[in-house]
Structure formats: C-alpha cells, structure tokens
N, C-alpha and C positions, 0 to 999 in steps of 0.2 A: 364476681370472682376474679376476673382478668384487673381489677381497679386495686383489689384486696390485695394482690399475688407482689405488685408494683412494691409496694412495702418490704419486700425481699432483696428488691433489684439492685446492683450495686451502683447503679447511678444514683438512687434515690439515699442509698445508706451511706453516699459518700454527704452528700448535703450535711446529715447532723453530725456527720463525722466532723467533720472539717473546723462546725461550729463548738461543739464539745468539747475539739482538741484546743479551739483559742479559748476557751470560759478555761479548761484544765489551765491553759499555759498563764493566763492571766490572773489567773487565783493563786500561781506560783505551784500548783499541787503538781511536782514535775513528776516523780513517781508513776503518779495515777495518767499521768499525760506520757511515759513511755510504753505504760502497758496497754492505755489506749492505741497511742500508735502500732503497736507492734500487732496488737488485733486485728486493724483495721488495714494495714499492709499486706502481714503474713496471710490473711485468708485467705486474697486473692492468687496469693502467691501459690499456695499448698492447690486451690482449686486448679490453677493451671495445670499444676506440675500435673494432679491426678489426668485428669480431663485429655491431656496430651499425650500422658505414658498407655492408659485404658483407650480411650477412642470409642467408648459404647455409644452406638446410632440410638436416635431420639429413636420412642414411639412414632410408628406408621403417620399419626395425624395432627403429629405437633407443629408441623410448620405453619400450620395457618396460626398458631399463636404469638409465631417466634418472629422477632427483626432479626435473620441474621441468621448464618450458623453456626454450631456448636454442641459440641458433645454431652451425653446425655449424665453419664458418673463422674462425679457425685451431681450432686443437683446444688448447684451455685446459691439459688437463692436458700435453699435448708440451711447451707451449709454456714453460710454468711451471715443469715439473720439470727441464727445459732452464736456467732460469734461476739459479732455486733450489738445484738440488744441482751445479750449475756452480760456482756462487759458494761455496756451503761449499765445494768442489773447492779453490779458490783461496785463499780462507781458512785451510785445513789447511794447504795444501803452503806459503803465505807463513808460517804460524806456527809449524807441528808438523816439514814433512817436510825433510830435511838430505839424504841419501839420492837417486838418481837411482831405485834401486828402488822405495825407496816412495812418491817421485812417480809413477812409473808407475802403481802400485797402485790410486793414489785415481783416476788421471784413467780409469784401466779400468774398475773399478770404475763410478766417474759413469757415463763412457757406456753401459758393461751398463744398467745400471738405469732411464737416460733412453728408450734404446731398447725397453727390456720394457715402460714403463709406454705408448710411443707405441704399440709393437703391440700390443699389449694393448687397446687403444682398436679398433682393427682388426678385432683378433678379437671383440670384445665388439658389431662393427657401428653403433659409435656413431656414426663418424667418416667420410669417405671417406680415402684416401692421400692426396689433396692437402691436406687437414686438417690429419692429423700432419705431411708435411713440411713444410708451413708453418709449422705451431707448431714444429717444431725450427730452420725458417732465422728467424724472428722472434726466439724464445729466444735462438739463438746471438747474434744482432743487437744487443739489449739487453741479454747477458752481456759481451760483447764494447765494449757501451756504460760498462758497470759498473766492469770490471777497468781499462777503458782510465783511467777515470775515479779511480779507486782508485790505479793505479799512478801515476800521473803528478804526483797530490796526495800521495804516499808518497813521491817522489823528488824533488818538491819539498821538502819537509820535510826530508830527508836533505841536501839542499844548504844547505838555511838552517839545520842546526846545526852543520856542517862551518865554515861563512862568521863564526860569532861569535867 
C-alpha cells in the first residue's frame, strides 16, 4: 500500500511531468504543453494555498508514514494525481486515441488508479475522507480549469487557420 500511495507523490509525478512536458515541447504540441504546464504547477500551487489557510492536523497515527510534516486538507496526493493523470488522460485521447474504446480505456484506467492512490491514503491513515474528497473535487476543479483552458486555445487556433 505505502509502495502504491508513492504513485500520488509529487516527487514521483514531477518525474513524467517533466518528461511529457519535453515529448509535448518537442513534438511542437505547444497548446497541450501549456495546459500540461499549467496542471502540473497550478496544483501544487492551489494545494499550498488550501493546506496553509485550513491547517487541518493529520490523523493521530499518521506520522509513522509521513517524512516530514504537513497538513492534513486536502490530501496532496488525491488531489495531484487527480490533476496529473487527468491531464495525461486528455493528452492521450487528444493525441493518440481515435477509437471510442480506447477512449474509454484511458479515462477507466485514470480513474482506477486516481481512486487507489486516494484510498490508499485512507488506508495508510494519513488522511481523514474529507481529505481525499477534497483533493479529488479540487483536482477535478483545476483539471477541469486546464482542459477548459487547453480546449478553447485549441479551438481557437483551429478557427484562425480555417480564417487565412
């Protein structure tokens, strides 16, 4: 569970971050590489801000899990891996998936994996349930801020090369 949860963590989600953002930069898909960026910045960003204005104390027996400390609302990894494997979700299916199957695939997929890493937290005692669901309606919130933001600078683009 502690090996599974890892997959949440923002050290770990900076890694393919990093490498996604150079494949996006280097494939020229500049669009998909600011809304990638903006995910992959902003969450952390939003989580501070929450985390420091609320202050909710961990559960009683989380510090044996934890390096470190840090406040319990929202719950970073929900909230992140919410954001993060959301947005590759979007990424793939705009680039890769043609297919109503294997759009399904990926978006099952994400969610499996978003929800193991929240219960996970759960089970691991780190978090309380309002924790994780928070960090998943926040995540959703600035995934949702991302794509909207992505889509609509994609479909602008598409009208302004239609127009010349």
């Amino acid at each position: 569970m502690a090996a599974f949860t890892r997959l949440g963590a923002w050290a770990f989600l900076a890694i393919p971050g990093i490498g996604i953002g150079a494949l996006l930069a280097y494939k020229r898909e500049w669009i998909l590489l600011q809304g990638w960026s903006a995910a992959l910045l902003g969450g952390p960003i939003v989580e501070n801000i929450l985390k420091s204005s609320i202050r909710r104390a961990r559960p009683e027996f989380a510090a044996s899990f934890l390096h470190g400390f840090s406040y319990s609302f929202p719950s970073g990894h929900a909230m992140n891996s919410t954001i993060v494997y959301g947005m590759l979700a979007y990424i793939l299916i705009t680039l890769r998936a043609r297919q109503s199957a294997a759009k399904f695939g990926i978006v099952l997929f994400t969610v499996l994996l978003v929800l193991g890493i929240g219960f996970r937290r759960l089970y691991l005692g780190v978090h309380y349930p309002s924790d994780v669901f928070a960090g998943f309606a926040v995540g959703l919130a600035w995934l949702a801020a991302c794509i909207a933001f992505t889509h609509r600078k994609s479909s602008g683009n598409v009208l302004d090369r239609t127009d010349d």
